[in-house]
C-alpha positions as CSV (number, residue, x, y, z in Angstrom):
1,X,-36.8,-3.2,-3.0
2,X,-36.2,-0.6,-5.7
3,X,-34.6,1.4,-3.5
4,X,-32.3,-0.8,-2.3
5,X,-31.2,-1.9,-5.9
6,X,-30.4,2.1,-6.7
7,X,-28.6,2.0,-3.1
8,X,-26.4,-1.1,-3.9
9,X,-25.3,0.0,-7.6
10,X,-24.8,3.5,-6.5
11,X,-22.1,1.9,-3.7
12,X,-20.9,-0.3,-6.7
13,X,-20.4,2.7,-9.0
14,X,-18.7,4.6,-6.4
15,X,-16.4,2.3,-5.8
16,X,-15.6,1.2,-9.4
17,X,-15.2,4.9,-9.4
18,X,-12.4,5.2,-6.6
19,X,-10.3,2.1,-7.9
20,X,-10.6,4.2,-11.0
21,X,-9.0,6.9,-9.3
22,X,-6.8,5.0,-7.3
23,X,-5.3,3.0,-10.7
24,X,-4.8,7.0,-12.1
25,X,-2.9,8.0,-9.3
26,X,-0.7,5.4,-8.9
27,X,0.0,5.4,-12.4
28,X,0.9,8.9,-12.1
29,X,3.4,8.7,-9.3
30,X,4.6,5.7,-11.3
31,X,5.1,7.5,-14.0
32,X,7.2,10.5,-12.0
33,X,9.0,8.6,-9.3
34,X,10.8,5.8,-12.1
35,X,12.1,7.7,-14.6
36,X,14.6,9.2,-12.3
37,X,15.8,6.5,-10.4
38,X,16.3,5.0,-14.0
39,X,18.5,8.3,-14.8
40,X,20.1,8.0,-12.0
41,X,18.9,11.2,-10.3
């Protein structure tokens, strides 16, 4: 039973952590790909 608990938050804390990651990244590229287009370049 225990083990199953640390199992199932581990695969929740992973995955908190990658849609983490993911919101970082897109923010990034956000941040890079707009401000040109805005520019016009």
């Amino acid at each position: 039973m225990l083990v199953a608990v640390y199992v199932w938050t581990g695969k929740n804390v992973m995955f908190s952590y990658f849609v983490h990651a993911a919101k970082n990244l897109l923010a990034v590229v956000l941040i890079y790909a707009i401000p040109p287009q805005l520019l016009g370049g």
